[in-house]
C-alpha positions as CSV (number, residue, x, y, z in Angstrom):
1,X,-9.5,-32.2,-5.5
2,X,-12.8,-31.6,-4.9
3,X,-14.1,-28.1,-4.7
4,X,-15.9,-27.0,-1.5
5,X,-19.1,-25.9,-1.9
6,X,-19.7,-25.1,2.0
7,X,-17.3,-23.8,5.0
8,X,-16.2,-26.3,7.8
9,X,-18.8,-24.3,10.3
10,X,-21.5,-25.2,7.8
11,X,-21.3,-28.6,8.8
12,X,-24.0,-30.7,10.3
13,X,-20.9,-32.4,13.1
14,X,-20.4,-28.8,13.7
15,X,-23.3,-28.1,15.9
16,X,-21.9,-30.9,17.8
17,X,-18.2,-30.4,17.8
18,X,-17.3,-27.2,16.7
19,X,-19.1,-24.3,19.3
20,X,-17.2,-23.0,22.5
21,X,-20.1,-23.9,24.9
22,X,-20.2,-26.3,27.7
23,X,-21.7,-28.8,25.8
24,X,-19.6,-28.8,22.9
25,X,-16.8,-29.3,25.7
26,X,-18.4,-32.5,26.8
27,X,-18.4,-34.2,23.5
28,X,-14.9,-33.1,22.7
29,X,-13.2,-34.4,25.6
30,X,-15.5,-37.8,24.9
31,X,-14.0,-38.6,22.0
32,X,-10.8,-37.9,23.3
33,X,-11.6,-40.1,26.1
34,X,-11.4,-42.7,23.4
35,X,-8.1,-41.8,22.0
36,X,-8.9,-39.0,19.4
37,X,-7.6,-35.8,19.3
38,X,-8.2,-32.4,17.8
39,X,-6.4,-32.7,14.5
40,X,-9.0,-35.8,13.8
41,X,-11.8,-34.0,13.8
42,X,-11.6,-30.4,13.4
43,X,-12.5,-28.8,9.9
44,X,-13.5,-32.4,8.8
45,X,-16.9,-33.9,8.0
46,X,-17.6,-36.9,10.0
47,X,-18.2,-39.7,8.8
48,X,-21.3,-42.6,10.0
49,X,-20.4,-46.3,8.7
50,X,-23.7,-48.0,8.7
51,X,-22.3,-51.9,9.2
52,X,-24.7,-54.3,9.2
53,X,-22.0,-56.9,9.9
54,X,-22.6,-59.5,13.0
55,X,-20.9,-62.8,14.0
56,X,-24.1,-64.8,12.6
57,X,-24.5,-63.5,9.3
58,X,-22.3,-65.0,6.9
59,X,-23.5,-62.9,3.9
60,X,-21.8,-59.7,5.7
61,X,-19.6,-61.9,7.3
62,X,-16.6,-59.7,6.2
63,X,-17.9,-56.4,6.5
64,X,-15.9,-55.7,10.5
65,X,-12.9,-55.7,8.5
66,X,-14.2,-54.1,5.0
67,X,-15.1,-50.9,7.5
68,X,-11.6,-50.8,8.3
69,X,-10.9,-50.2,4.7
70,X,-13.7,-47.7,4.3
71,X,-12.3,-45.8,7.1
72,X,-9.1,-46.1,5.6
73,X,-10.7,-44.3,2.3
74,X,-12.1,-41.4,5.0
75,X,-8.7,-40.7,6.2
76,X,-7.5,-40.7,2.9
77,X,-9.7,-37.8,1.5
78,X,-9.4,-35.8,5.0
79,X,-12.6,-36.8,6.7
80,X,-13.1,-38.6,10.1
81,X,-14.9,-42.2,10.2
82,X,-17.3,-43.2,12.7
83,X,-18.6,-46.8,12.8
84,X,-22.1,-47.4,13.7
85,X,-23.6,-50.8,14.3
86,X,-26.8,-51.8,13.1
87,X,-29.4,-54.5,12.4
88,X,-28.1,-57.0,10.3
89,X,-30.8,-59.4,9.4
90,X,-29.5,-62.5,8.3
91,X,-31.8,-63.6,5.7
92,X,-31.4,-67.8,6.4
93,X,-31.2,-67.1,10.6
94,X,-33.7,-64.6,11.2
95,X,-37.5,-65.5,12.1
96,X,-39.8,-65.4,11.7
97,X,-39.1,-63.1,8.4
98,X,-36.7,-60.6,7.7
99,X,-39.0,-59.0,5.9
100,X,-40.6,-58.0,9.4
101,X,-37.5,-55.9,10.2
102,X,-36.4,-54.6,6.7
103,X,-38.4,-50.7,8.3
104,X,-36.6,-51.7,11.2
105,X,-33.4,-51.4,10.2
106,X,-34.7,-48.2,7.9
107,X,-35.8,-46.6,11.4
108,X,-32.4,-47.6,12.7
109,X,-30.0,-46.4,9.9
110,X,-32.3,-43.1,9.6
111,X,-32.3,-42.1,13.4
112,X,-28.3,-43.3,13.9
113,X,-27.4,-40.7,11.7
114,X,-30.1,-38.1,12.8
115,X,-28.9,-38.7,16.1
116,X,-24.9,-38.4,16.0
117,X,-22.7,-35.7,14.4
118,X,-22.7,-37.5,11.3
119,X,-22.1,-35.0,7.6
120,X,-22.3,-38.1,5.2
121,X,-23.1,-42.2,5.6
122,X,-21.4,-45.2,4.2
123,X,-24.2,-47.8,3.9
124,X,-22.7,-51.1,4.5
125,X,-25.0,-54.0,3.4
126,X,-26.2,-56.7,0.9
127,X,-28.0,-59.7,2.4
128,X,-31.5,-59.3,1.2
129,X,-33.4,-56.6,2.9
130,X,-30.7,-54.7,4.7
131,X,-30.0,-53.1,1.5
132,X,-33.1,-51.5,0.9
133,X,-33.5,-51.0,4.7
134,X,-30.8,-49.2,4.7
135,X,-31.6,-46.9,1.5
136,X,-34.9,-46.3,2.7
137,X,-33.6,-45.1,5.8
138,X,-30.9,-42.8,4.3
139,X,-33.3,-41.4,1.7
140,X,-35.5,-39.9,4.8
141,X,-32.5,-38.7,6.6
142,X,-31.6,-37.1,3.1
143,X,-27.8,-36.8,3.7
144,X,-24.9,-37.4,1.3
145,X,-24.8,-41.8,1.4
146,X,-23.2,-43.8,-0.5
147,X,-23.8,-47.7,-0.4
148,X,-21.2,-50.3,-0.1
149,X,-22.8,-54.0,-1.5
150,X,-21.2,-56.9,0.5
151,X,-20.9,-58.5,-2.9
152,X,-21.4,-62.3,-3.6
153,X,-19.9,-65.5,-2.1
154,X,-17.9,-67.8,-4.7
155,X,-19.7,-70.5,-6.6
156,X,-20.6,-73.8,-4.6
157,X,-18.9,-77.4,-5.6
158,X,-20.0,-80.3,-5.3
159,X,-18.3,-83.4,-6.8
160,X,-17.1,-80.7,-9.5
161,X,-20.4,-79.6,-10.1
162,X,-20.9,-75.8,-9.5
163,X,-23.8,-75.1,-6.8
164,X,-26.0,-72.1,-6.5
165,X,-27.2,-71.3,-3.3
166,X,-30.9,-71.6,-1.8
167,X,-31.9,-73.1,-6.0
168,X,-29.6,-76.3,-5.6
169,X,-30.3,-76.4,-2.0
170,X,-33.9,-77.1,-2.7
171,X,-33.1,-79.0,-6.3
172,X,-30.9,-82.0,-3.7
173,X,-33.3,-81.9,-1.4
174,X,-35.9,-83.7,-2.9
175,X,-33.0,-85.7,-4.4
176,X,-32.3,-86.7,-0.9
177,X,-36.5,-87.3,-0.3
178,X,-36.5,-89.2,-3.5
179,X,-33.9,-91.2,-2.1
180,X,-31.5,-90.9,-4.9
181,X,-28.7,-89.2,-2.8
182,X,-27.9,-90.2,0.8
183,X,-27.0,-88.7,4.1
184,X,-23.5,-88.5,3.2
185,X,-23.6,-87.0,-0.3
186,X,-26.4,-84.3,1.3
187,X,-23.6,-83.6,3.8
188,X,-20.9,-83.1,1.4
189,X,-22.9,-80.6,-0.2
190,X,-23.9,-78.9,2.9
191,X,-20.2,-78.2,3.2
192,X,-19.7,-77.0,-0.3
193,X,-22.5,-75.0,-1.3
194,X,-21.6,-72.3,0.6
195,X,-17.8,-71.9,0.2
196,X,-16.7,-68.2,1.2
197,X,-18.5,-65.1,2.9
198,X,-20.5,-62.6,1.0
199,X,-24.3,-62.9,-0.3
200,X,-26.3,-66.0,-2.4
201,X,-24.2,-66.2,-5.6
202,X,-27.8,-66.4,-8.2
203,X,-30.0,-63.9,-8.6
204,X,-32.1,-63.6,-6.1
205,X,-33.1,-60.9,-3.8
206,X,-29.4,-60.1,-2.6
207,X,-27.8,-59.7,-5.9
208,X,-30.9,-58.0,-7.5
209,X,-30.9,-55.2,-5.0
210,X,-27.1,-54.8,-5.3
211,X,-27.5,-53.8,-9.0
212,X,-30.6,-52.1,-8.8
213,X,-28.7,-49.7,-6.4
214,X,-25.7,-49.4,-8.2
215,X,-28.3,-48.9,-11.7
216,X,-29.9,-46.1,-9.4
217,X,-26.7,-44.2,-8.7
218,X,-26.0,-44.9,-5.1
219,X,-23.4,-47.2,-5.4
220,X,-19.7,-46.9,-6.9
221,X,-19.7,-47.8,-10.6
222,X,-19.1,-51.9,-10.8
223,X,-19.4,-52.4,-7.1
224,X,-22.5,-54.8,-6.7
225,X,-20.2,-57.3,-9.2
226,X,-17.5,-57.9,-6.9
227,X,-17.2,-61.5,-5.0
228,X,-16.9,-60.9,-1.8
229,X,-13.6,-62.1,-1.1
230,X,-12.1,-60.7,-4.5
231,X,-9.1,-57.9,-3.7
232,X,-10.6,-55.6,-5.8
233,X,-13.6,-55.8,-3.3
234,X,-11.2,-53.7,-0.2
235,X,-10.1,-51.3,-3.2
236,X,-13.8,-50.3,-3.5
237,X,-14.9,-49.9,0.1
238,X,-11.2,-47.8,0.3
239,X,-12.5,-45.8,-2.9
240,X,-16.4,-45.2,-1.1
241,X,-14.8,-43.9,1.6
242,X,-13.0,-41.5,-0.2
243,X,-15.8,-40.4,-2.0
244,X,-18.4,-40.1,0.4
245,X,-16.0,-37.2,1.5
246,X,-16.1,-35.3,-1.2
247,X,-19.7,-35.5,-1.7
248,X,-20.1,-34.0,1.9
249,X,-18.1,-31.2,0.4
250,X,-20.3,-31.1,-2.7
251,X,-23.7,-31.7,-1.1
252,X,-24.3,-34.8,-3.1
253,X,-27.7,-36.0,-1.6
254,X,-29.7,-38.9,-2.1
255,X,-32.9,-36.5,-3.5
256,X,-30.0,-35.2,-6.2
257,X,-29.9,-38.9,-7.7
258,X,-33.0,-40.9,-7.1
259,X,-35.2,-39.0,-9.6
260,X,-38.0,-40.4,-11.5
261,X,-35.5,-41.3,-15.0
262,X,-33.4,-43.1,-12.1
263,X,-35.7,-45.8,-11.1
264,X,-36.8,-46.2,-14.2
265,X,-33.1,-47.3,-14.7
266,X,-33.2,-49.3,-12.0
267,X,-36.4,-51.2,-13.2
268,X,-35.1,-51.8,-16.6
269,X,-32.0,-53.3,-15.3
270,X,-34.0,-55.7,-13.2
271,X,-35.6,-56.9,-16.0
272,X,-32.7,-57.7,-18.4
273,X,-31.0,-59.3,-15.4
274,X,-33.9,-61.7,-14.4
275,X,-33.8,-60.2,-10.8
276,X,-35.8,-61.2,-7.8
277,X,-39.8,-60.5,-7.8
278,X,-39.0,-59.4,-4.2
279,X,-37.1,-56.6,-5.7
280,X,-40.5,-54.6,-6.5
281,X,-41.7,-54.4,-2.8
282,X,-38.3,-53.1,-2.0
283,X,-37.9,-50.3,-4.9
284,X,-41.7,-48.5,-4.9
285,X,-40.6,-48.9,-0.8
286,X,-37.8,-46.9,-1.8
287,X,-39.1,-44.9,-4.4
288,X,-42.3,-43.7,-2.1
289,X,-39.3,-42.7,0.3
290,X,-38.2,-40.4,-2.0
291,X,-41.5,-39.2,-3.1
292,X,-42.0,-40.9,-6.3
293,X,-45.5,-42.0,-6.9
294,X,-44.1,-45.8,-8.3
295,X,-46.3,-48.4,-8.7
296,X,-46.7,-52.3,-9.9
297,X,-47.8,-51.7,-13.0
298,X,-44.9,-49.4,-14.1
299,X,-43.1,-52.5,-13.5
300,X,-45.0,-54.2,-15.9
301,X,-44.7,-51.6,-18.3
302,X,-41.1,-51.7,-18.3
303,X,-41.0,-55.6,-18.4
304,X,-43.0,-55.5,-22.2
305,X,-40.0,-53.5,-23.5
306,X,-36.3,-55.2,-21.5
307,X,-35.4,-59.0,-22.2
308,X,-33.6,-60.8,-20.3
309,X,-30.3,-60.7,-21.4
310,X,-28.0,-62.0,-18.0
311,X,-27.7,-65.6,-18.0
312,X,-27.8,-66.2,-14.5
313,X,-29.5,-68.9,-12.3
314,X,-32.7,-68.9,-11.8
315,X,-33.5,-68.2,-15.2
316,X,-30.6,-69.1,-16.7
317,X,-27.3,-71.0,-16.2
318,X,-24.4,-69.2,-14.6
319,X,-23.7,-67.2,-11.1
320,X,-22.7,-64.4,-10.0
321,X,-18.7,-65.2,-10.1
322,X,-19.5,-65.7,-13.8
323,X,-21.2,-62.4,-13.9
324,X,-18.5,-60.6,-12.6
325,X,-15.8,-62.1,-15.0
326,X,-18.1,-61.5,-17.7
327,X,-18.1,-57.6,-16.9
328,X,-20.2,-57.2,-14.8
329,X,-23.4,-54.7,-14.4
330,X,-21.8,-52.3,-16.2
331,X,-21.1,-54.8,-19.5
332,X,-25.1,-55.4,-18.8
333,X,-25.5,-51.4,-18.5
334,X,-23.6,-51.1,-21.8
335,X,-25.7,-54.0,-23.8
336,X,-28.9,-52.1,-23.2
337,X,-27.5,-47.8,-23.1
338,X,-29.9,-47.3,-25.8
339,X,-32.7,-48.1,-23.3
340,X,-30.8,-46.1,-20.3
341,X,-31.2,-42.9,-19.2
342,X,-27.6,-42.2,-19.6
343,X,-27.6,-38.2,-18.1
344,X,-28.5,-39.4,-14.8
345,X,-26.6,-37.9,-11.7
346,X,-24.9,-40.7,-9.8
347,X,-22.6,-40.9,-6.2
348,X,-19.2,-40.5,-8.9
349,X,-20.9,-36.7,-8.9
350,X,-21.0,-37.3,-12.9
351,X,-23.2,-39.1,-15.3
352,X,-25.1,-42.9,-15.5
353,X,-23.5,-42.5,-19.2
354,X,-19.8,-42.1,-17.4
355,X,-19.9,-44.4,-15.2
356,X,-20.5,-47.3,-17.7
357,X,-18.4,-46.3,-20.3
358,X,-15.5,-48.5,-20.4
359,X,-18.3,-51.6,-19.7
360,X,-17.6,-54.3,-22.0
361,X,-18.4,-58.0,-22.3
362,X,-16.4,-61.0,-21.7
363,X,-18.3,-63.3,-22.0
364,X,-21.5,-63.0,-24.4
365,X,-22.7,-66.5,-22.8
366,X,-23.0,-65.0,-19.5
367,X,-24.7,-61.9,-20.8
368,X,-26.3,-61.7,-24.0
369,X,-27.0,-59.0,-26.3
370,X,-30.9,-57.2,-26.8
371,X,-31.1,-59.4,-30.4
372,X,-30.2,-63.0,-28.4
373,X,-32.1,-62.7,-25.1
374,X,-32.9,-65.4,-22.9
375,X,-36.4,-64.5,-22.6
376,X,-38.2,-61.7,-24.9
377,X,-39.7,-59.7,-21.8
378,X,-38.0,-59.1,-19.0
379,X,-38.0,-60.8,-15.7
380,X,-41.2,-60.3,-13.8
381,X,-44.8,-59.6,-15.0
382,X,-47.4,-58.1,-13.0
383,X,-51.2,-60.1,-13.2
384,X,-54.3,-58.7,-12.3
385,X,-58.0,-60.4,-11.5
386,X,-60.5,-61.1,-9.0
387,X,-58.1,-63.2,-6.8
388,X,-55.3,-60.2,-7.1
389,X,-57.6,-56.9,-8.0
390,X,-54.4,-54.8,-7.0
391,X,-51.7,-56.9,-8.9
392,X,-49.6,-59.7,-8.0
393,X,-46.3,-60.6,-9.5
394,X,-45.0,-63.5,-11.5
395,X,-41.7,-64.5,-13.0
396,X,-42.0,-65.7,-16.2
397,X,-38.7,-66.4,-17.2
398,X,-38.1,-68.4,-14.3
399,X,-40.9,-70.9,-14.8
400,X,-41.8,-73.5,-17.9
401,X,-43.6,-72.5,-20.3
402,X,-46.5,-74.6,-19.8
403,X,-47.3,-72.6,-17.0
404,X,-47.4,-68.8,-18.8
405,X,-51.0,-69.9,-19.8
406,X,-52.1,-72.5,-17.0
407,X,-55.7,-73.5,-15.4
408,X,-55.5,-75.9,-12.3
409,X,-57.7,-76.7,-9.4
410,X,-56.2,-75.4,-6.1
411,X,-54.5,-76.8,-2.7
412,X,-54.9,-74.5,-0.2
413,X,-52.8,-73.9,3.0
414,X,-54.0,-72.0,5.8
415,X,-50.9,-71.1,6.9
416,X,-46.9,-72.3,7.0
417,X,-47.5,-75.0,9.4
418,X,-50.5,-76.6,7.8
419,X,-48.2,-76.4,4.4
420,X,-45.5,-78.3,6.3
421,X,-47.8,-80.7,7.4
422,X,-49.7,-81.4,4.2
423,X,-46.7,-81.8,1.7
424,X,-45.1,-84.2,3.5
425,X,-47.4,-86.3,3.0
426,X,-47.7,-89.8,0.5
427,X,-51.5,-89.5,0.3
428,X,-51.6,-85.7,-0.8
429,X,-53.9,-85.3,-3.8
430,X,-51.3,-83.3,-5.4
431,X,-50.4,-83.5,-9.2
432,X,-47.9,-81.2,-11.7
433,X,-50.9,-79.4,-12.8
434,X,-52.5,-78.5,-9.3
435,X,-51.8,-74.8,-8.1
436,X,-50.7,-74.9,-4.7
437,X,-51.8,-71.7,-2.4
438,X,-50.9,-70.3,1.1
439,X,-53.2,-68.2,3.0
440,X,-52.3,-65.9,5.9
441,X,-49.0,-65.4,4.4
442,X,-49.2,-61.5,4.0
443,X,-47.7,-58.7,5.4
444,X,-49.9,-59.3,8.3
445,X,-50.6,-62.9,8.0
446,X,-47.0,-64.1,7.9
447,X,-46.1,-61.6,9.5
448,X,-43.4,-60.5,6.7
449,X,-46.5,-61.0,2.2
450,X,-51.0,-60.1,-0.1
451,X,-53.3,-63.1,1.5
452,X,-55.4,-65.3,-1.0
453,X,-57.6,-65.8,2.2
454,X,-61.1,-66.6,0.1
455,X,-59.5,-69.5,-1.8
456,X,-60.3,-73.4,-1.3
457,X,-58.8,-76.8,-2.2
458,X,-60.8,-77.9,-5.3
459,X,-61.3,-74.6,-6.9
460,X,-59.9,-74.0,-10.4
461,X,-57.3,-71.0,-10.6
462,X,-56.4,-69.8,-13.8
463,X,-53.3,-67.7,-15.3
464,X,-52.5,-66.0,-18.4
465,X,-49.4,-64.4,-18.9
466,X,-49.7,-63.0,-22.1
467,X,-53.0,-61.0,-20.9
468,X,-51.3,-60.3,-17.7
469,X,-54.3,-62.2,-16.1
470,X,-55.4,-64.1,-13.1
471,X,-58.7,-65.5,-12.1
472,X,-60.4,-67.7,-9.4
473,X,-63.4,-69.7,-11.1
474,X,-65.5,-69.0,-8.2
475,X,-68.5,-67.3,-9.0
476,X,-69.6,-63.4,-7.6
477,X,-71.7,-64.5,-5.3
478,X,-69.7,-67.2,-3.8
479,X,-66.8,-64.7,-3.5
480,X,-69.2,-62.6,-1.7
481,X,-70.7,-65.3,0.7
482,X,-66.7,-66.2,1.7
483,X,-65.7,-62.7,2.2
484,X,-68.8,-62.3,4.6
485,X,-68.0,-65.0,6.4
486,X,-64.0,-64.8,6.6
487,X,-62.5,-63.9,10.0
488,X,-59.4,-62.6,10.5
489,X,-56.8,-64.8,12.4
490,X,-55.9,-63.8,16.0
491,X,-53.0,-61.3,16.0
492,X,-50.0,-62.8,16.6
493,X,-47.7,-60.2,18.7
494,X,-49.3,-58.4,21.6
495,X,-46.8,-55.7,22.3
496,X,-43.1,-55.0,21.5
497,X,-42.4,-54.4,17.9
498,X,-44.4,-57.4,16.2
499,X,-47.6,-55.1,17.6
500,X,-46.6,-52.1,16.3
501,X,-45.2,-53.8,12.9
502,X,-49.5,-55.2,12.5
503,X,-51.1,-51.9,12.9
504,X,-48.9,-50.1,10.7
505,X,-47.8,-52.2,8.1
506,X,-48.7,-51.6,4.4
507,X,-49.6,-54.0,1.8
508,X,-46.8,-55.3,-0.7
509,X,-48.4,-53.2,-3.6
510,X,-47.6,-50.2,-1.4
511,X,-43.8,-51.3,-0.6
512,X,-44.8,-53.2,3.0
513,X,-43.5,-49.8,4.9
514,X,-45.2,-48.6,8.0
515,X,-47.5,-45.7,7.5
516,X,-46.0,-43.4,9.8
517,X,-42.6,-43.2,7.5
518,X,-44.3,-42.8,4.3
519,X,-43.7,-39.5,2.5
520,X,-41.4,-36.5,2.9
521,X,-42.1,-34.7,5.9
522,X,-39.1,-32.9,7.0
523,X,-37.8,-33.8,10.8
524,X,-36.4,-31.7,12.6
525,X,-32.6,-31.7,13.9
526,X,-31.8,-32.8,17.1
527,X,-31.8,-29.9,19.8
528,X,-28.7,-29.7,21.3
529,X,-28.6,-28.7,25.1
């Protein structure tokens, strides 16, 4: 039993629920309009469910009924569960980018619980950028959270052949162009590759950010493993519930875990699992949040010294239901403890170093130890040069290694439509050692990533991974003549949101969030009236 550290009346729900005033009268007898009563509320700490979950997104596709077993958990410790809908940003539906309403959802999840008698949150989440939306958005709120991954769909089949999502999906396409499979063989595998709810099953941006929030301590140990439709999968949104109880009692924040040693963590488990480039635009977003100075090239410090140990599609063989029979994060936390900050303070209320303990391997195919890695460096390296002065991010152990020291003359793209276009066609001047660019397709441009706007088709681009380089064989003054003469494109949105998202957005390197949530200025509480 966990030990109270603060008095029923010091709770935050309290202002709302627990005064003998008129307006405490009107929200009491509201919630018994919807059934409650007294005895569900009184001397408990209220509990917010942040569910992400919506009839369209098949990644979160079972998270209506996982809240159930969260709020079972609640119950269970002696709290009272609230469920509060938000944004759910299906990463294959939603246009034109996710990415444009990851701070969205951060402005949603933060001002829910700012908003509503909430004591602690449950984060509910996992397809691609609702998981750092929703972090972000709890780290400014700065009440006790704990996060709940959604957890990854099964492995694909196809003819008996396992499928990865979103990689195979573009490998059988050009099958299909190449006209070596036909309609019905691309329909068959339209119907197998995605075979149960839950998020892609490689390691892309979904399964990256579940472990890297788990590696950062907001998640329950061996949580972001879990397929989504695996039993043990209701055990541990039953067990967060629970828990995010007690750490109301204990006033486990999120400022309490997500210390500098943390991400650092965080980023060295990114690189020995080969995880998403993507992932470093969400964790400096999330870092900054929390008001740690993080930045690309700490990234690429940390890559030098991690392999890449998980086996996992794209840079190596296996997915994610493989992962999880092989141990999971924590066997992966376990291979590379030496490298860990091991004292850090996660959600369990006791140590990183506790937590992955009992983490043990299954399967050293699936996850390799530090002397047999995949890849000597770990996942993503971060190149600088005139075409990228501030960094842009490559991932070597994803590509072939002809290409980690590489000069080619440019396509350009001047945006996603003139891309389209051009690669469909037979007559494109295209070859396996041109570089292929798109333009306009930053933060701004897209809207949604840094623009290469001063590039053309027929200059040479050249890229050196071992010196971390990148360079556009145009000369100085050349650059300067283009950058006189560049113009930027008309704006896209003219009100609404997609306005607002232009004149605030930041640049990739920064974390893409909107200046005006940046930092740590305290907001106040909600008067009360």
């Amino acid at each position: 039993m966990t030990t109270k550290k603060k008095s029923p009346e010091k709770l935050r729900s309290y202002r709302w629920l627990g005064k003998n005033d008129l307006r405490s009268f009107g929200h009491r007898s509201r919630l018994q309009q919807l059934g409650y009563d007294r005895a569900d509320w009184v001397g408990k700490p209220v509990i917010g469910i942040v569910n992400t979950w919506s009839d369209i997104n098949a990644c979160h596709g079972h998270l209506r009924a996982r809240a159930e077993d969260v709020k079972r958990g609640v119950y269970q410790a002696g709290g009272f569960p609230i469920e509060l809908p938000a944004m759910s940003l299906a990463e294959p539906i939603v246009k034109p980018s996710t990415m444009m309403y990851r701070n969205f959802l951060a402005m949603e999840c933060e001002e829910l619980l700012r908003s509503h008698p909430i004591d602690g949150a449950v984060l509910m989440g996992g397809c691609d950028k609702t998981t750092p939306g929703l972090i972000m958005g709890a780290i400014s709120m700065g009440l006790p959270a704990i996060y709940v991954p959604a957890g990854p769909m099964l492995r694909g089949n196809w003819r008996g052949n396992p499928l990865g999502s979103g990689s195979d999906a573009w490998k059988y396409w050009d099958e299909k162009r190449a006209g070596r499979i036909g309609d019905a063989e691309w329909n068959e595998i339209e119907g197998g590759i995605a075979r149960s709810y839950g998020t892609c099953m490689v390691m892309g941006t979904a399964a990256t950010m579940m472990a890297i929030t788990e590696a950062l301590g907001l998640a329950l140990p061996g949580a972001s493993s879990i397929p989504a439709p695996d039993a043990n999968h209701p055990r541990m949104c039953a067990a967060a519930g629970r828990r995010v109880v007690e750490m109301v009692w204990e006033d486990l924040t999120p400022d309490r875990v997500l210390t500098p040693a943390a991400f650092d963590n965080a980023i060295r488990v990114h690189m020995a699992l080969g995880g998403s480039t993507n992932a470093i635009i969400h964790v400096i977003a999330m870092a900054r949040r929390a008001g740690i100075a993080l930045d690309m090239q700490r990234f690429d410090d940390i890559s030098r010294q991690v392999p890449v140990i998980a086996n996992i599609t794209p840079s190596g063989k296996y997915l994610m239901e493989d992962f999880y029979f092989a141990g999971g994060l924590r066997a992966l936390m376990s291979r590379m403890k030496d490298m860990l900050d091991l004292s850090c303070l996660t959600v369990t209320g006791g140590t990183l170093g506790e937590a992955i303990a009992n983490g043990k391997v299954h399967i050293p195919d699936v996850i390799h130890g530090l002397d047999a890695p995949l890849y000597p460096e770990g996942a993503t390296a971060v190149l600088t040069g005139n075409l990228a002065p501030r960094g842009c991010v490559m991932k070597p152990a994803a590509a072939e290694k002809r290409f980690l020291a590489h000069r080619g003359r440019a396509i350009a793209f001047e945006n996603y439509d003139h891309m389209s276009r051009e690669v469909e066609r037979d007559d494109l001047d295209v070859t396996p050692d041109r570089i292929l660019v798109l333009k306009n397709g930053g933060p701004k441009g897209g809207p949604g990533m840094p623009e290469w706007g001063l590039v053309k088709t027929g200059d040479e681009i050249e890229i050196d991974v071992a010196s971390r380089k990148i360079h556009l064989h145009v000369g100085d003054d050349e650059m300067a003549r283009r950058r006189a003469a560049w113009q930027p494109p008309p704006p896209r949105f003219l009100r609404g949101y997609g306005a607002m998202y232009a004149e605030h957005i930041g640049q990739a390197d920064e974390g893409c969030d909107f200046d005006f949530l940046a930092g740590r200025q305290p907001t106040a509480e909600p008067e009360i009236h």
